[in-house]
C-alpha positions as CSV (number, residue, x, y, z in Angstrom):
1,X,56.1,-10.3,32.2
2,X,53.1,-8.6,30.8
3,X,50.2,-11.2,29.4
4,X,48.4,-8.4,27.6
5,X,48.9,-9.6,24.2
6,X,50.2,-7.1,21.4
7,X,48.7,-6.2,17.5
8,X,50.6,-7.5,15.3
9,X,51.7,-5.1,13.0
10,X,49.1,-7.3,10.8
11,X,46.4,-5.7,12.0
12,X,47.2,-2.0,12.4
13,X,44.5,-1.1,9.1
14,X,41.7,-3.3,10.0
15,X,39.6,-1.4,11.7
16,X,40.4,1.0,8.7
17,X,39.2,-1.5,6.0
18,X,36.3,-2.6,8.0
19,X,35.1,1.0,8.4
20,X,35.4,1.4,4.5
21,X,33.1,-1.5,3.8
22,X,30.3,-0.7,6.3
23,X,30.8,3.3,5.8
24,X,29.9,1.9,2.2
25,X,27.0,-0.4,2.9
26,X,25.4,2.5,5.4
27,X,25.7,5.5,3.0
28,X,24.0,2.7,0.0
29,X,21.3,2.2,2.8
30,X,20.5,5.8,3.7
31,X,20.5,6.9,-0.5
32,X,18.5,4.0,-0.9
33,X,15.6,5.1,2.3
34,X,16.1,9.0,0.0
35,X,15.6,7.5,-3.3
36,X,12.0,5.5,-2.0
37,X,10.7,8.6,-0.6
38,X,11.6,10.2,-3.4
39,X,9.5,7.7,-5.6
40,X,6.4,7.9,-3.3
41,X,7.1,11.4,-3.4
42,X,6.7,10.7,-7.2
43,X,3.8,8.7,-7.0
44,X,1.9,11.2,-5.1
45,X,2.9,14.3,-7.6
46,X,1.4,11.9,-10.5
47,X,-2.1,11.3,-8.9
48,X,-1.8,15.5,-8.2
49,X,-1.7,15.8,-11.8
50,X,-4.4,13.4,-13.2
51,X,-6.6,15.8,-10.4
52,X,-5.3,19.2,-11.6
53,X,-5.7,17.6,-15.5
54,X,-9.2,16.4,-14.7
55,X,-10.3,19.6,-13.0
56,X,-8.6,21.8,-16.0
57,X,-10.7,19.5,-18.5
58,X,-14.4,19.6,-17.0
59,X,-14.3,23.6,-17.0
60,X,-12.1,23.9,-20.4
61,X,-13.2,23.7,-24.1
62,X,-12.8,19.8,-25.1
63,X,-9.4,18.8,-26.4
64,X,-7.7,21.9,-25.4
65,X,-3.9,21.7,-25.0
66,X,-3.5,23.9,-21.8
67,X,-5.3,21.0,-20.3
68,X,-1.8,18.8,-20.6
69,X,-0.2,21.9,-19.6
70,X,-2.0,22.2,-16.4
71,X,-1.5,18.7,-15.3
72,X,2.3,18.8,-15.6
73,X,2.6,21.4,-13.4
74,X,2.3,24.7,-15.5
75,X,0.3,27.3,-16.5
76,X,-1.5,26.9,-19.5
77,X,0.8,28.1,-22.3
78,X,3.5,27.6,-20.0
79,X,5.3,24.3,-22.0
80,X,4.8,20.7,-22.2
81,X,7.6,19.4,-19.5
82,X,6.9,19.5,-16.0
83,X,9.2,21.4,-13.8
84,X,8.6,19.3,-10.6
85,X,8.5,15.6,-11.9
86,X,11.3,14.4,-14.1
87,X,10.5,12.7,-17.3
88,X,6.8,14.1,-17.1
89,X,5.2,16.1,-20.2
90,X,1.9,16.1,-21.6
91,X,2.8,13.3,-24.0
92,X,2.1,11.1,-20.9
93,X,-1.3,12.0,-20.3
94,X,-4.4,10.6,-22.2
95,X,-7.7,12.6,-21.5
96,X,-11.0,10.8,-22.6
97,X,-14.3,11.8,-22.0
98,X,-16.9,9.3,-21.5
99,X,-20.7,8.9,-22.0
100,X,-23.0,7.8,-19.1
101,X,-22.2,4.2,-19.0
102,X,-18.6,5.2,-18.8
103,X,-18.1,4.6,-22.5
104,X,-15.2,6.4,-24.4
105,X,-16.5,9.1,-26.7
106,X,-14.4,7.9,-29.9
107,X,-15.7,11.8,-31.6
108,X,-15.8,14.3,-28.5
109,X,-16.3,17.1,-30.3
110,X,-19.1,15.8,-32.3
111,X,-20.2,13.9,-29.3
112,X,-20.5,17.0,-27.4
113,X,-23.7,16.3,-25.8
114,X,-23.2,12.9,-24.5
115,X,-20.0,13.8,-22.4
116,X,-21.1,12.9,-18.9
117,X,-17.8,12.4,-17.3
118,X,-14.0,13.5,-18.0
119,X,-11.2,10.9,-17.3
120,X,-7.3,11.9,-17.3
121,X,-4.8,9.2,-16.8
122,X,-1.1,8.7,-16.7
123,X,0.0,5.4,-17.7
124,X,3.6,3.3,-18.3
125,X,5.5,6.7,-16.5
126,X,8.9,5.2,-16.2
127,X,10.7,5.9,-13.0
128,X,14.6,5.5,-12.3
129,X,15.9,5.0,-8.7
130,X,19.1,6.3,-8.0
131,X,21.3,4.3,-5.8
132,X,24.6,3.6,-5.6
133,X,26.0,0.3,-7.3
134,X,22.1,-0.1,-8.0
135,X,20.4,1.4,-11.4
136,X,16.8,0.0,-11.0
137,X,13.7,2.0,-13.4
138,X,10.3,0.5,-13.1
139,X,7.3,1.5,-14.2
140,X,4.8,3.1,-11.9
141,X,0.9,3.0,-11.7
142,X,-1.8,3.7,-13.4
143,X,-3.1,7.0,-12.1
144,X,-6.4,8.2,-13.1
145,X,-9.3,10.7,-12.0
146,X,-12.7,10.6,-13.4
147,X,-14.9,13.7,-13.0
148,X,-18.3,15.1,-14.1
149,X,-18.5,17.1,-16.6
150,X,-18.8,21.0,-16.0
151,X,-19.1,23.6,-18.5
152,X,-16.0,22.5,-21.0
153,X,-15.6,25.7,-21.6
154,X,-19.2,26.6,-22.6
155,X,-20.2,29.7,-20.3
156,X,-24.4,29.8,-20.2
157,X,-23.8,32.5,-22.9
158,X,-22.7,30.4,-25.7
159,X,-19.4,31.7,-26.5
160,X,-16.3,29.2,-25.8
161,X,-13.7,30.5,-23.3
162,X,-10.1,29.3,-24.2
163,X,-8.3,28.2,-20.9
């Protein structure tokens, strides 16, 4: 007599169905390692644009729209969506220019002279993770960058130069 015992012809699929069900929970965990580099990859592209919107507004005339432009990724002119970050257009970005004590200029225009500093920010950017069986959007950061003022688009001249 052999005393190896025998399957059952119970068990013939298990290692089937138990595959299935860790396949599943290993694919889940390698989207969800993707999906959070994507988001710091995200996070990173944001600060890039409050630099590129803050470097764009210390050299161009105050309030000009191809500042927005800029920041989201495009040339000025170029439209108000950003080709590399989802969800990101110029609605998202406030640009303030501040007085020496770091005061918001209510008037810039009429304030012209006081501008000290430029500040460009992106604030409540909503950001949606896509993972399987989990649909999770959260809201990143603040980004900001604060810069001295340059020439806002003021040559030593005089005459304004559009962006």
């Amino acid at each position: 007599m052999n005393n190896v015992p025998k399957f059952s012809n119970r068990q013939k699929g298990l290692a089937l169905v138990e595959f299935a069900i860790v396949g599943a929970l290993a694919i889940t965990l390698v989207l969800a390692v993707l999906e959070i580099s994507r988001a710091v990859f995200v996070a990173n592209a944001l600060g890039e644009a409050t630099r590129r919107g803050a470097r764009m507004a210390v050299v161009c005339p105050v309030n000009d729209p191809a500042i927005a432009e800029v920041a989201t990724f495009n040339a000025p002119g170029g439209g108000a969506v950003s080709p590399l970050v989802k969800n990101l257009d110029t609605s998202d970005f406030a640009i303030e220019y501040l007085n020496g004590a770091g005061g918001v200029i209510d008037d810039p225009v009429a304030g012209f002279f006081q501008i000290s500093y430029v500040r460009v920010r992106v604030t409540n950017f909503q950001h949606t993770l896509i993972i399987p069986l989990v649909n999770v959007t959260f809201t990143m950061p603040e980004f900001t960058t604060v810069l001295p003022r340059e020439s806002l688009g003021i040559p030593r001249e005089g005459d304004v130069v559009p962006c």
